[in-house]
gemmi code that builds the backbone of each chain (N, CA, C; Angstrom):
import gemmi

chains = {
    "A": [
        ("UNK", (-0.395, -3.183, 15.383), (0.697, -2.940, 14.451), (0.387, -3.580, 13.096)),
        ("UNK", (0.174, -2.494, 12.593), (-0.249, -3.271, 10.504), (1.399, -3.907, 10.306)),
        ("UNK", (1.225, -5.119, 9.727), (2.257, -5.669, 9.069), (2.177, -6.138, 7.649)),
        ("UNK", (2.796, -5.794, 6.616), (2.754, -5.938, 5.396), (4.022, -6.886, 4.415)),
        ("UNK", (3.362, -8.091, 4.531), (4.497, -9.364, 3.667), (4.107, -10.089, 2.615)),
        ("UNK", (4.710, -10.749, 1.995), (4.439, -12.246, 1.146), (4.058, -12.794, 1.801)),
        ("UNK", (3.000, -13.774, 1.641), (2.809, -14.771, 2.142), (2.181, -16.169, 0.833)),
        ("UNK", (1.716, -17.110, 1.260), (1.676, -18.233, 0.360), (0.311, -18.072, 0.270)),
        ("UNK", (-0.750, -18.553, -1.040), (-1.472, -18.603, -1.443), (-2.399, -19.306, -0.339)),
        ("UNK", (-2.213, -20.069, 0.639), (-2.506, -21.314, 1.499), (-2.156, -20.220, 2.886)),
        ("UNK", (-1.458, -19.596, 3.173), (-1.641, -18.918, 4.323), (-2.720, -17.860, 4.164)),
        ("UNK", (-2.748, -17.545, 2.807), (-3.437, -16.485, 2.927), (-5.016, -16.615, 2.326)),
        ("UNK", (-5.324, -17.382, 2.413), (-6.670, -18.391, 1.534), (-7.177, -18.705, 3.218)),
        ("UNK", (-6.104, -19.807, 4.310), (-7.188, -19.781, 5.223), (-7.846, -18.610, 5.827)),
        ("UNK", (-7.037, -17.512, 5.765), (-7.898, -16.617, 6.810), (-8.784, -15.790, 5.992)),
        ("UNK", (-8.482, -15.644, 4.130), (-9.179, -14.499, 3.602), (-10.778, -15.032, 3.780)),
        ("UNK", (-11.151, -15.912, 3.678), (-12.407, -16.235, 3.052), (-13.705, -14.908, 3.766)),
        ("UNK", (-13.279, -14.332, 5.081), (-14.332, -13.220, 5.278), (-14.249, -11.941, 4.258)),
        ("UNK", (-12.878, -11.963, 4.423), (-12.698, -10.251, 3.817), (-13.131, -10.675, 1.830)),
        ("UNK", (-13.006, -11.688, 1.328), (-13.083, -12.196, 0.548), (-15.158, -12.004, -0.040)),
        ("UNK", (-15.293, -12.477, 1.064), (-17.173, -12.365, 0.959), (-17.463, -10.690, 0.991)),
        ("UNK", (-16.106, -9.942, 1.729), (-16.775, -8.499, 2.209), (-16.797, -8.154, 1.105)),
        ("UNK", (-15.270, -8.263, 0.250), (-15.117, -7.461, -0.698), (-15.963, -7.880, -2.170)),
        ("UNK", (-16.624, -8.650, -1.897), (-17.418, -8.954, -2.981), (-18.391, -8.339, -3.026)),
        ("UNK", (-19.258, -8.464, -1.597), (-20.270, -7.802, -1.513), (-19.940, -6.092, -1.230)),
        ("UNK", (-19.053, -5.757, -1.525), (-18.816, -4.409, -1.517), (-18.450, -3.412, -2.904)),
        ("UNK", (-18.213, -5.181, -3.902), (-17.860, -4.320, -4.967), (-18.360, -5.234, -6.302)),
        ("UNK", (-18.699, -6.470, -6.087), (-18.420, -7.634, -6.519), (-20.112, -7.063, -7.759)),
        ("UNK", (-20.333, -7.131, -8.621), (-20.978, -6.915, -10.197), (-22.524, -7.870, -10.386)),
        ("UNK", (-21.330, -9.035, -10.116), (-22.188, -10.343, -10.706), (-22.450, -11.020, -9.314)),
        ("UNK", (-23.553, -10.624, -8.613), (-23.371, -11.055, -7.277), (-24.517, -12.042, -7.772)),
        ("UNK", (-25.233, -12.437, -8.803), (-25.861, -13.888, -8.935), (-24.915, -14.774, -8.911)),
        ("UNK", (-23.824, -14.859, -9.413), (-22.840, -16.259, -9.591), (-22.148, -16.363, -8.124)),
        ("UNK", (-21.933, -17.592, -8.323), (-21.261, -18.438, -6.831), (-19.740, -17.581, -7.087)),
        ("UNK", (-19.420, -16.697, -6.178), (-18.109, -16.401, -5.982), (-16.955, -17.307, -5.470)),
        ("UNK", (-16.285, -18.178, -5.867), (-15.591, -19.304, -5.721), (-14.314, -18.845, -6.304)),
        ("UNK", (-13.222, -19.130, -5.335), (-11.610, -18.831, -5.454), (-11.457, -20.393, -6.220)),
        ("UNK", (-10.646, -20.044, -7.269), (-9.642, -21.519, -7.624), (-8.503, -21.886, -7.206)),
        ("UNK", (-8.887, -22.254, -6.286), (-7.451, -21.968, -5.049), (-6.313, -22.886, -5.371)),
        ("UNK", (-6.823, -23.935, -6.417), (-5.953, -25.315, -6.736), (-5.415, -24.587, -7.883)),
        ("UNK", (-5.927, -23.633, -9.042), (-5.359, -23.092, -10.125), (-4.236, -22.440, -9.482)),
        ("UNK", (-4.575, -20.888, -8.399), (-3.686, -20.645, -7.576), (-2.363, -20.874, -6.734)),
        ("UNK", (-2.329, -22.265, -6.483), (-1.306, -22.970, -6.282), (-0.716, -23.108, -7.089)),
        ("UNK", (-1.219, -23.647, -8.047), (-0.411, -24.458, -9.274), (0.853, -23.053, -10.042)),
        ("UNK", (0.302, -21.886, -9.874), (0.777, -20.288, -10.133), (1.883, -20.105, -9.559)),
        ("UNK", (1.314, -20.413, -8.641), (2.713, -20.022, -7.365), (3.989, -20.982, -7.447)),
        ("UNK", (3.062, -22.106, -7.742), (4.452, -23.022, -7.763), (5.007, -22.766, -9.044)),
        ("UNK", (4.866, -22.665, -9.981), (5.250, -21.909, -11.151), (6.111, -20.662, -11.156)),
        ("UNK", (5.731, -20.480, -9.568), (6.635, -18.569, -9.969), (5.575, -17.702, -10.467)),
        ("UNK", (4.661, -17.537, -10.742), (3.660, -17.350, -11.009), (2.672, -16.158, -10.748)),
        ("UNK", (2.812, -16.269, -9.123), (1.604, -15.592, -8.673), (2.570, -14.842, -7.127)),
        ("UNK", (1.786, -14.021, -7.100), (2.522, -13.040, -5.718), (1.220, -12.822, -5.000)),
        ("UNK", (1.201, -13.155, -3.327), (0.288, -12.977, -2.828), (1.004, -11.826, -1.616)),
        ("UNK", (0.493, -10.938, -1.630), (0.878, -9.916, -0.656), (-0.376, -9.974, 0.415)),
        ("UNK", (-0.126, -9.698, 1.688), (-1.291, -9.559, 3.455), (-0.811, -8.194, 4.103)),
        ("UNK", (-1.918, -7.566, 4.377), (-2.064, -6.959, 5.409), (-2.395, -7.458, 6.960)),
        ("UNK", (-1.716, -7.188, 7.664), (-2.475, -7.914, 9.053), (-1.929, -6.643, 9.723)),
        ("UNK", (-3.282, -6.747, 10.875), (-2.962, -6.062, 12.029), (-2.492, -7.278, 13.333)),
        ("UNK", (-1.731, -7.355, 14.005), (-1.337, -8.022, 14.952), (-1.667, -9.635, 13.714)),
        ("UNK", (-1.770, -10.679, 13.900), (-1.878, -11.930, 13.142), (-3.470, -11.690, 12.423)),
        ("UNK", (-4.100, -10.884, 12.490), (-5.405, -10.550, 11.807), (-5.545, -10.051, 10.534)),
        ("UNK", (-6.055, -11.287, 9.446), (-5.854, -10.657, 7.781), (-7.059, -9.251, 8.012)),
        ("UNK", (-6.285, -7.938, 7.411), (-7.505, -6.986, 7.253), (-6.902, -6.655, 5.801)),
        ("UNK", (-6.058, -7.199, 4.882), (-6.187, -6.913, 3.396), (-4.922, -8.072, 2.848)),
        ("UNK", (-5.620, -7.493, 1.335), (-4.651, -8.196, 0.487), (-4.253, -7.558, -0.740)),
        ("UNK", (-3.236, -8.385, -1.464), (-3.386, -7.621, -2.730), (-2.490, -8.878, -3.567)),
        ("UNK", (-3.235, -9.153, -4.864), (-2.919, -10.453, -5.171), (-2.460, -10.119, -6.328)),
        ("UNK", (-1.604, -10.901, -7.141), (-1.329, -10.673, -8.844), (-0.861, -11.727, -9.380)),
        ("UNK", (-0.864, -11.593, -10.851), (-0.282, -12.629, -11.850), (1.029, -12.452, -11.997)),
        ("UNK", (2.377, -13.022, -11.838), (3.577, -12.100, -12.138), (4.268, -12.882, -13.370)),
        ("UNK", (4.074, -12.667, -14.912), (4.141, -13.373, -15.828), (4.386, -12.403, -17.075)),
        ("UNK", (5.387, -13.100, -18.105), (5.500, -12.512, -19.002), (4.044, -12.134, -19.708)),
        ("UNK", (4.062, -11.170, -20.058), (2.832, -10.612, -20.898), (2.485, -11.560, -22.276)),
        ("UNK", (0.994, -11.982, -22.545), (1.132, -12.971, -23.775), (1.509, -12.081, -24.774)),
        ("UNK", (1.094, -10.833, -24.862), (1.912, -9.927, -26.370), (2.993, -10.141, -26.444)),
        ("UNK", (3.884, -10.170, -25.261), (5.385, -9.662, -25.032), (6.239, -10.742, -24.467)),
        ("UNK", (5.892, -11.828, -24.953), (6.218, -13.222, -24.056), (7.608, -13.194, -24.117)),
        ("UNK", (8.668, -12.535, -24.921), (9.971, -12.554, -25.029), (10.300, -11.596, -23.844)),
        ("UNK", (9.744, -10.813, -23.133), (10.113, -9.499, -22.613), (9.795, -9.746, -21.108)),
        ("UNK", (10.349, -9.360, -20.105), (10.681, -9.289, -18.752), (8.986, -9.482, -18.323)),
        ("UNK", (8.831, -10.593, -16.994), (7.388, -10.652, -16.510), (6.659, -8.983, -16.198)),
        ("UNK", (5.412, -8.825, -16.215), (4.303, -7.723, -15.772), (3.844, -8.193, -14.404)),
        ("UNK", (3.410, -7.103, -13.820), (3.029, -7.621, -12.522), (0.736, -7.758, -12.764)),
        ("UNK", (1.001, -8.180, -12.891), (-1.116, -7.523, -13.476), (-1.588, -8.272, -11.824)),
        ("UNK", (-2.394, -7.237, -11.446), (-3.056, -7.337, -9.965), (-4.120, -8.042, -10.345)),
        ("UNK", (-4.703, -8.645, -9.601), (-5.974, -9.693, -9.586), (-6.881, -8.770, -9.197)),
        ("UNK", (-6.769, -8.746, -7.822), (-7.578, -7.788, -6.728), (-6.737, -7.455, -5.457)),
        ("UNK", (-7.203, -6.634, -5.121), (-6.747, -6.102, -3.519), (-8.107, -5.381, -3.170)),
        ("UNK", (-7.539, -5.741, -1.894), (-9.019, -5.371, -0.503), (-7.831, -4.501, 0.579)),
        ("UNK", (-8.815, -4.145, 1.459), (-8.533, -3.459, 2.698), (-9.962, -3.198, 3.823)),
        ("UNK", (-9.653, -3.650, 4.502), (-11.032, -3.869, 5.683), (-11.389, -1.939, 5.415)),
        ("UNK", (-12.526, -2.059, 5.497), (-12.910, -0.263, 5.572), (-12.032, 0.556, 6.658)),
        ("UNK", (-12.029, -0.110, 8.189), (-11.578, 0.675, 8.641), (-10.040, 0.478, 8.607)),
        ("UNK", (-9.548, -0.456, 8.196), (-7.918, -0.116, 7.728), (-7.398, 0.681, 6.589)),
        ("UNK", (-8.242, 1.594, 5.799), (-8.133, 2.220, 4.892), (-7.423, 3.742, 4.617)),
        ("UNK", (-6.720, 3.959, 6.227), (-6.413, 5.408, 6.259), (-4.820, 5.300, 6.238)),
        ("UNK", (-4.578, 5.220, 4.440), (-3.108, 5.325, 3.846), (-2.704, 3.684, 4.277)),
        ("UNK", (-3.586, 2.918, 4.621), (-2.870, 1.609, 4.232), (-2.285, 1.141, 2.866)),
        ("UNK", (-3.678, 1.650, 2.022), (-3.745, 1.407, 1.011), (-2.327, 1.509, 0.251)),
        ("UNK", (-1.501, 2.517, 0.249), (-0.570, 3.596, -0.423), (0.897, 2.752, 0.012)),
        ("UNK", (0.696, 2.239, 1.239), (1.905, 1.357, 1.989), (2.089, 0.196, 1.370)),
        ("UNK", (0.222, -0.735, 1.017), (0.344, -1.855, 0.241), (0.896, -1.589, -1.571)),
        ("UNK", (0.247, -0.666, -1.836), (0.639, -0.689, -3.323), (2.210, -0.130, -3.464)),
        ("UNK", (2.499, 0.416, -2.414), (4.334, 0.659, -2.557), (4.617, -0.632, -2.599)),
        ("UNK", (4.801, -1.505, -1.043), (5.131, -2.790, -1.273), (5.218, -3.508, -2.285)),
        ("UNK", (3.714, -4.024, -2.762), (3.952, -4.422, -4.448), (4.416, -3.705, -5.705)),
        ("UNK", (4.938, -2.421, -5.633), (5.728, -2.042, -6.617), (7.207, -2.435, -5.794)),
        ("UNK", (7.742, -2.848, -4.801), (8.588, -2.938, -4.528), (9.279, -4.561, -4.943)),
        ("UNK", (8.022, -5.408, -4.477), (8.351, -6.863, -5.095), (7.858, -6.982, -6.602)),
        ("UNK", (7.587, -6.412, -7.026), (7.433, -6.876, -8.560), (8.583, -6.046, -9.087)),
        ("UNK", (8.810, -4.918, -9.089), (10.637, -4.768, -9.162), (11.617, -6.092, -8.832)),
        ("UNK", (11.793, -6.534, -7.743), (12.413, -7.451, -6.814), (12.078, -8.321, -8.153)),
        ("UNK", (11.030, -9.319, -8.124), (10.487, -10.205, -9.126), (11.112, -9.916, -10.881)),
        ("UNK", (11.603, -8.855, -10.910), (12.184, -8.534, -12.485), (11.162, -8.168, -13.276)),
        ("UNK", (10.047, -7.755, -12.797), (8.907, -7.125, -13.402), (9.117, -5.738, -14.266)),
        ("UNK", (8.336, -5.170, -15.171), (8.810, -3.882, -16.055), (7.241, -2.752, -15.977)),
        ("UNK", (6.563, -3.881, -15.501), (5.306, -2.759, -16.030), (4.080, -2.961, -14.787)),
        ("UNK", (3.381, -2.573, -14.219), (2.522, -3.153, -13.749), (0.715, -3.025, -14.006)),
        ("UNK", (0.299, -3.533, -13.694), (-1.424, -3.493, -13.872), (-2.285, -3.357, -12.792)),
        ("UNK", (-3.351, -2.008, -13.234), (-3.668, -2.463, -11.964), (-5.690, -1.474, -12.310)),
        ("UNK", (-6.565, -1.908, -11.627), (-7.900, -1.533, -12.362), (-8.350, -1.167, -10.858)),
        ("UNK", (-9.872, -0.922, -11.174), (-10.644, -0.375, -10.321), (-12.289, -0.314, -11.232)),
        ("UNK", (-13.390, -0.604, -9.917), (-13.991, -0.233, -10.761), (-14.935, 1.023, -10.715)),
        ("UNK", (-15.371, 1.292, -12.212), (-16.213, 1.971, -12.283), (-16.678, 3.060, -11.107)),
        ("UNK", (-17.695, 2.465, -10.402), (-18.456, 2.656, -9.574), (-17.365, 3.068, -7.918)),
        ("UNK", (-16.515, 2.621, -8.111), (-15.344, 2.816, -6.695), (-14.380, 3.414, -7.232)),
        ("UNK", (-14.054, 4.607, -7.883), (-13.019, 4.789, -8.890), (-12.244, 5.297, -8.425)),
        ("UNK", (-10.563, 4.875, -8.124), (-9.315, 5.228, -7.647), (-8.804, 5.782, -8.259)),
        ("UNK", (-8.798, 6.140, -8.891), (-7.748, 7.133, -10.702), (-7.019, 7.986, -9.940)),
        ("UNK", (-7.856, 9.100, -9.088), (-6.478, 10.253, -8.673), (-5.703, 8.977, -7.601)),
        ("UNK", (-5.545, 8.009, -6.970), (-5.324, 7.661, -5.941), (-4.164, 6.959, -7.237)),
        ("UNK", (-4.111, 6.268, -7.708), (-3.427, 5.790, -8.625), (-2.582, 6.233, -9.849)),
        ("UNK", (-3.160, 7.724, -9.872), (-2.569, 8.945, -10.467), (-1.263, 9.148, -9.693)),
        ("UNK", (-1.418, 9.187, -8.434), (-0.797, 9.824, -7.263), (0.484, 8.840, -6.962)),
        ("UNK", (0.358, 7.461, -7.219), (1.315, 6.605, -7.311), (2.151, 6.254, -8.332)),
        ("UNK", (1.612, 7.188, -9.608), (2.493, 7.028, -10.825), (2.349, 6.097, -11.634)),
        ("UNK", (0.550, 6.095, -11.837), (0.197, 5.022, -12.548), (-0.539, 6.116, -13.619)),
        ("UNK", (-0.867, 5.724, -15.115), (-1.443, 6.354, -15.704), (-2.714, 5.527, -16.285)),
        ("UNK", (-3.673, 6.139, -16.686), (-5.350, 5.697, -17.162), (-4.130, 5.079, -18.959)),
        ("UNK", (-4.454, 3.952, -19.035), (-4.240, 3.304, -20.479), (-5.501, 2.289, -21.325)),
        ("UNK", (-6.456, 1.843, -20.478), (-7.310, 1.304, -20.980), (-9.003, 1.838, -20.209)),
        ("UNK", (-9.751, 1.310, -20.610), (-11.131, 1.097, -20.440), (-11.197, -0.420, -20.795)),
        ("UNK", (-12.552, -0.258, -19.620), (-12.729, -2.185, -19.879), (-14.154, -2.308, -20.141)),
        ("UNK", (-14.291, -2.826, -21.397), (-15.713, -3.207, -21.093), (-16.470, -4.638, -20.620)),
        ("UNK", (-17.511, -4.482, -20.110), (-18.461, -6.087, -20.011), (-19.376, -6.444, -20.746)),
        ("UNK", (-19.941, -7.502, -20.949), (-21.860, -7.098, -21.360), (-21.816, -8.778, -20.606)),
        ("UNK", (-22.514, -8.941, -19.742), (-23.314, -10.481, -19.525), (-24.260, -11.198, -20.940)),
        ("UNK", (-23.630, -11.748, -21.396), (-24.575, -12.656, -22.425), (-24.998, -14.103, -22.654)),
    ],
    "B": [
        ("UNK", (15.285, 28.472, 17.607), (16.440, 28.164, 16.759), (15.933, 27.271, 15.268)),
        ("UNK", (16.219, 27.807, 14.309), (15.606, 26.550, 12.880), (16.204, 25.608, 12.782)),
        ("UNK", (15.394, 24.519, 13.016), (16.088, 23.147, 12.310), (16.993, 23.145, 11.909)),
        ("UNK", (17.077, 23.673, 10.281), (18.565, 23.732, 9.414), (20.201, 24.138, 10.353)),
        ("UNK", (19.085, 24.677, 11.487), (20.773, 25.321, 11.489), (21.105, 24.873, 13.217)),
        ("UNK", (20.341, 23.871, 13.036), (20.894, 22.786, 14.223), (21.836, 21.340, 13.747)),
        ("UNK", (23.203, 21.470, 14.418), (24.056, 20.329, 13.518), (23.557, 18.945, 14.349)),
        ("UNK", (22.755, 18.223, 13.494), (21.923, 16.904, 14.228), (23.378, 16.163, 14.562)),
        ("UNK", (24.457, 16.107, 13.683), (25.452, 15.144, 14.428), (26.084, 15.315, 15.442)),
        ("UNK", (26.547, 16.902, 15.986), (27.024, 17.459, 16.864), (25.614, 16.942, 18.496)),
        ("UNK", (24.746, 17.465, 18.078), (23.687, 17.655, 18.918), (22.282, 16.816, 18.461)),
        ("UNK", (22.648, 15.818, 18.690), (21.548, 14.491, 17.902), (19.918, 15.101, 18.839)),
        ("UNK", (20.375, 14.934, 19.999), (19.059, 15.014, 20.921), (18.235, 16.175, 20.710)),
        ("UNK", (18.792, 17.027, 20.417), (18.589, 18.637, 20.071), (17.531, 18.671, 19.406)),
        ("UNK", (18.733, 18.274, 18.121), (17.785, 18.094, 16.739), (16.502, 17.210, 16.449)),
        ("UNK", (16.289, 15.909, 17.611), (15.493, 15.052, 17.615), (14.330, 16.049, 17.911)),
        ("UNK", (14.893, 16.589, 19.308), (13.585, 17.222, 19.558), (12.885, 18.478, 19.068)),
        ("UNK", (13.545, 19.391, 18.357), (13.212, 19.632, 17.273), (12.261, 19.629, 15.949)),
        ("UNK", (12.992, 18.269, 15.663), (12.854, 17.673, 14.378), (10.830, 17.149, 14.918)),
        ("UNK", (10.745, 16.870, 16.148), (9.962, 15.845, 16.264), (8.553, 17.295, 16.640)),
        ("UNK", (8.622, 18.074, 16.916), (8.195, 19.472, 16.904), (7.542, 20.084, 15.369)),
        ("UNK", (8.535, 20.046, 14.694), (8.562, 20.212, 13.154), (7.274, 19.546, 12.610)),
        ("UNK", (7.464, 18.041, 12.804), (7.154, 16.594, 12.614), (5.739, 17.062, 12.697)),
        ("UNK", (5.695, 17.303, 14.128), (4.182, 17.820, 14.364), (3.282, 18.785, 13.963)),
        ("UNK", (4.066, 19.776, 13.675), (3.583, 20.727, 12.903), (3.171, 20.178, 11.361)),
        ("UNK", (3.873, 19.390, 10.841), (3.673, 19.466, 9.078), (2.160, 18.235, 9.492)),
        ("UNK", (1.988, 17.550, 10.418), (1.289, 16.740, 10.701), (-0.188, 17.198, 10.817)),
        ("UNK", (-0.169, 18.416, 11.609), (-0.908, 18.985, 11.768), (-1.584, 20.292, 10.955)),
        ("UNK", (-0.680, 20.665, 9.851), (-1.147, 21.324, 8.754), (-1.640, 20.115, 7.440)),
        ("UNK", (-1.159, 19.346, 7.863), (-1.634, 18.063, 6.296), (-2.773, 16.892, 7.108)),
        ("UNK", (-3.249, 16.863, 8.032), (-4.374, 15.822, 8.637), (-5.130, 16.621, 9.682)),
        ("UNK", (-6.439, 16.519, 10.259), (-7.398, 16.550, 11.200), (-6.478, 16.414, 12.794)),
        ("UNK", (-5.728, 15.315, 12.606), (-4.976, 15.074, 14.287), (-4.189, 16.283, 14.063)),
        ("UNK", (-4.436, 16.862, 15.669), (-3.664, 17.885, 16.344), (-2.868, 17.896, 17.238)),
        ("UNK", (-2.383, 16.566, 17.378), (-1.622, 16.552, 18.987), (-1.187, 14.842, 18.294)),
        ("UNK", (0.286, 15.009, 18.158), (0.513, 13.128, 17.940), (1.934, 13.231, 18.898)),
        ("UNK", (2.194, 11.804, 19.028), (3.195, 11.303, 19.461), (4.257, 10.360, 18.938)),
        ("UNK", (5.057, 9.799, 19.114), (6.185, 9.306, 18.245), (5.369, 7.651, 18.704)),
        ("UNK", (4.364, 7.399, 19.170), (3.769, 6.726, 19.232), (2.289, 6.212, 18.470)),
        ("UNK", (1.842, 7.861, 18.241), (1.227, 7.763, 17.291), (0.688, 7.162, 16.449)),
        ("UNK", (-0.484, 6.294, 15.650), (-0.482, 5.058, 14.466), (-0.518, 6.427, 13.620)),
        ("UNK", (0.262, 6.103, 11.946), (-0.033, 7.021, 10.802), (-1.704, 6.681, 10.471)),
        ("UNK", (-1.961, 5.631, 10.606), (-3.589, 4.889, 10.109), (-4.557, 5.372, 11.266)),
        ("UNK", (-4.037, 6.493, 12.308), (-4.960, 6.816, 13.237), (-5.447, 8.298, 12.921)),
        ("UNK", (-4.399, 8.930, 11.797), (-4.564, 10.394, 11.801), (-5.531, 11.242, 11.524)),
        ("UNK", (-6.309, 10.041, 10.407), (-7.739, 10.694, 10.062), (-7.493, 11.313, 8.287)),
        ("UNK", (-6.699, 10.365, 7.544), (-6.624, 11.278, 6.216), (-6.674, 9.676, 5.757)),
        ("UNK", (-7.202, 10.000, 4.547), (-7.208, 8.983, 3.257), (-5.961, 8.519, 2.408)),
        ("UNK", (-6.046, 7.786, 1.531), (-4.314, 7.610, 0.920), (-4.362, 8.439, 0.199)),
        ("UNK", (-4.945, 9.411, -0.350), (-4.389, 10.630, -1.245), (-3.717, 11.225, -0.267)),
        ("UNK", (-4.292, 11.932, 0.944), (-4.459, 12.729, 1.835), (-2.716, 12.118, 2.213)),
        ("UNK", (-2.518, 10.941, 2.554), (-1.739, 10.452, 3.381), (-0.457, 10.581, 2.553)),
        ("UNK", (-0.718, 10.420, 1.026), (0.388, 11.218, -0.151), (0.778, 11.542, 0.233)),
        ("UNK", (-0.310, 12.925, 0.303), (0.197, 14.394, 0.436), (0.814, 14.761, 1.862)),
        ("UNK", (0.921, 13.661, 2.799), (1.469, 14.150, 3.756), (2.956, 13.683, 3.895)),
        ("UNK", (2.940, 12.338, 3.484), (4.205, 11.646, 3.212), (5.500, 12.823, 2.534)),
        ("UNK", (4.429, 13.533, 0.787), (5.463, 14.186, 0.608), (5.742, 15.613, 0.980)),
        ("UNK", (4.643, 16.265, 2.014), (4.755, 17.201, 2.323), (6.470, 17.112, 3.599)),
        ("UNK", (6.463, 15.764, 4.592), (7.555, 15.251, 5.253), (8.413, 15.381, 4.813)),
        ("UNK", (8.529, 14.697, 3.272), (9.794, 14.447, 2.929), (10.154, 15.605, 2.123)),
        ("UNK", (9.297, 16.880, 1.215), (9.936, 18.423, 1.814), (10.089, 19.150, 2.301)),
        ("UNK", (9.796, 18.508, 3.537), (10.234, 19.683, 4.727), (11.788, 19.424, 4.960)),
        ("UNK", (11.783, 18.447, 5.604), (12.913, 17.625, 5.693), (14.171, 17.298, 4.943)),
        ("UNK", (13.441, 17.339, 3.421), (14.785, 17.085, 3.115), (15.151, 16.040, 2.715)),
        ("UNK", (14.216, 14.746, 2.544), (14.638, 13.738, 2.917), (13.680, 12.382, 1.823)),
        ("UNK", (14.146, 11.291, 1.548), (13.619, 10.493, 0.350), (12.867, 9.375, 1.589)),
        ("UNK", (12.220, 9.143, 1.760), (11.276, 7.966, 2.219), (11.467, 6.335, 0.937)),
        ("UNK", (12.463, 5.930, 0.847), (12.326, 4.973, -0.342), (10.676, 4.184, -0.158)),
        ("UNK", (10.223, 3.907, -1.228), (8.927, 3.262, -1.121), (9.544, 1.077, -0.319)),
        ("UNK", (10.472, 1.170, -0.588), (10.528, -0.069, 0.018), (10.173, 0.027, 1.600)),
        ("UNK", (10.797, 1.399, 2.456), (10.230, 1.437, 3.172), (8.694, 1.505, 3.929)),
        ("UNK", (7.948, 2.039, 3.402), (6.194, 2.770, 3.446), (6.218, 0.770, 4.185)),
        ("UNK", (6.075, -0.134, 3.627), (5.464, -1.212, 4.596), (6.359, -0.782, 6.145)),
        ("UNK", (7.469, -0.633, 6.460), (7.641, -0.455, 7.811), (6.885, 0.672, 8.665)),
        ("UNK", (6.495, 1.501, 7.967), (6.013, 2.884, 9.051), (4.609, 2.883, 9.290)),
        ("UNK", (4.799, 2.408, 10.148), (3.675, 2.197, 11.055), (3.247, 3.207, 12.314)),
        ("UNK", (3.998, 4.173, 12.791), (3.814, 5.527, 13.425), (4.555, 6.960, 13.139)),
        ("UNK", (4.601, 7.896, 14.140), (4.674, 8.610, 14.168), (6.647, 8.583, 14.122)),
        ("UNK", (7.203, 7.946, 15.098), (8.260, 7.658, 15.321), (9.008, 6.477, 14.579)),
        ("UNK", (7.835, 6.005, 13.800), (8.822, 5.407, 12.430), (9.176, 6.651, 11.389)),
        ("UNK", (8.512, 7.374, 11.442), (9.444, 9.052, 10.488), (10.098, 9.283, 10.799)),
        ("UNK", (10.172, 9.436, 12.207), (11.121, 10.071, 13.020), (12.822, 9.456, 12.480)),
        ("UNK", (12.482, 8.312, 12.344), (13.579, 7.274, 12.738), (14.610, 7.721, 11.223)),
        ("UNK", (13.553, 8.384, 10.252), (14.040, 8.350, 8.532), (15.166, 10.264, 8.927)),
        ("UNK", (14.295, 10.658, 10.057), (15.015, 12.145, 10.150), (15.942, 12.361, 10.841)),
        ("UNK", (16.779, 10.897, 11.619), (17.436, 10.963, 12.374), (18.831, 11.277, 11.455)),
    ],
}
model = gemmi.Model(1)
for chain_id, residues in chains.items():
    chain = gemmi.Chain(chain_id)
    for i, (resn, *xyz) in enumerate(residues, 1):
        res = gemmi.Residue()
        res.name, res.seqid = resn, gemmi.SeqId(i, " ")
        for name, pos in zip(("N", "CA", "C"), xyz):
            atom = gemmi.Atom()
            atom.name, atom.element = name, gemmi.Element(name[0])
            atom.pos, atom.b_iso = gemmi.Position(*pos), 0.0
            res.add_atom(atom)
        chain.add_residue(res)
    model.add_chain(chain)
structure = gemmi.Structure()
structure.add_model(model)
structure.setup_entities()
């Protein structure tokens, strides 16, 4: 049985650290640098009000996540918090319309949260656009990188 | 007899079974699975989250019926739809 909740940065930190390595190595750019969570910045978010950590589990088993900043926008600092996603994962084989259940959810608590807008990327190379089309999100930026 | 013109309040069971017939059919024109049960996992059917969209809202026009997105974390089978067509 997939179950989909809040949970605390600290519940959900002990068990991610596999799916955490998967999803790096599944999508992760800069796979020379030490991939390291700031899990103490993270806290400090949450306790702030801050940060929203959403889990997937099947029976007590993390198979996803989906994490965000939930904060007034620095343009718009007078104006109702944004929800801007960090990242979200989903174990490969939990991927058939999990996905669509988690990103309802978090449009459901960042509503809940007094949120107005939300954020949310992909990259390049894994590109969700119709999938995110389909949820009533529209293409507003391009991102660029350069390593220097 | 069509759905529509079965009164689910008069004849709840009727219409369940029915409804759950229907169910299967739109299931089986929008995913690969051909045979489900009200037991069913939705994550067993064999479609992707576009796919799984398009099946969500193919349900909810057949039916008739709004799926609020607060719900989508509870439905977890076949007979969690069911439960929205009762």
């Amino acid at each position: 049985m997939i179950k989909i909740q809040v949970e605390t940065v600290d519940s959900w930190f002990k068990d991610a650290i596999p799916l955490i390595y998967a999803h790096w190595q599944e999508l992760g750019l800069d796979i020379d640098l030490e991939g390291c969570i700031d899990i103490e910045k993270l806290r400090t978010l949450e306790v702030a009000g801050l940060w929203a950590t959403i889990t997937v589990r099947e029976d007590e088993k993390l198979v996803g996540y989906l994490v965000a900043l939930v904060s007034p926008h620095l343009h718009y600092s007078t104006s109702p918090p944004m929800f801007i996603v960090d990242m979200y994962y989903l174990m490969p084989e939990h991927r058939n319309g999990n996905g669509v259940r988690l990103w309802k959810f978090a449009e459901v608590l960042a509503k809940q949260r007094g949120c107005i807008k939300m954020y949310a990327s992909c990259k390049v190379h894994k590109d969700h656009s119709r999938f995110f089309d389909a949820l009533g999100f529209r293409l507003s930026d391009y991102a660029f990188v350069k390593r220097i | 007899m069509k759905l529509e013109e079965i009164d689910k309040k008069q004849f709840p069971a009727h219409y369940a079974m029915h409804a759950m017939q229907r169910l299967e059919q739109v299931i089986a024109d929008n995913s690969p699975c051909k045979q489900v049960t009200p037991e069913t996992r939705l994550d067993s059917l064999g479609v992707d989250s576009l796919e799984f969209l398009a099946l969500m809202l193919e349900v909810q026009k057949t039916f008739n019926i709004t799926i609020p997105d607060a719900e989508y974390a509870s439905l977890n089978t076949v007979g969690d739809i069911m439960r929205h067509l009762a």
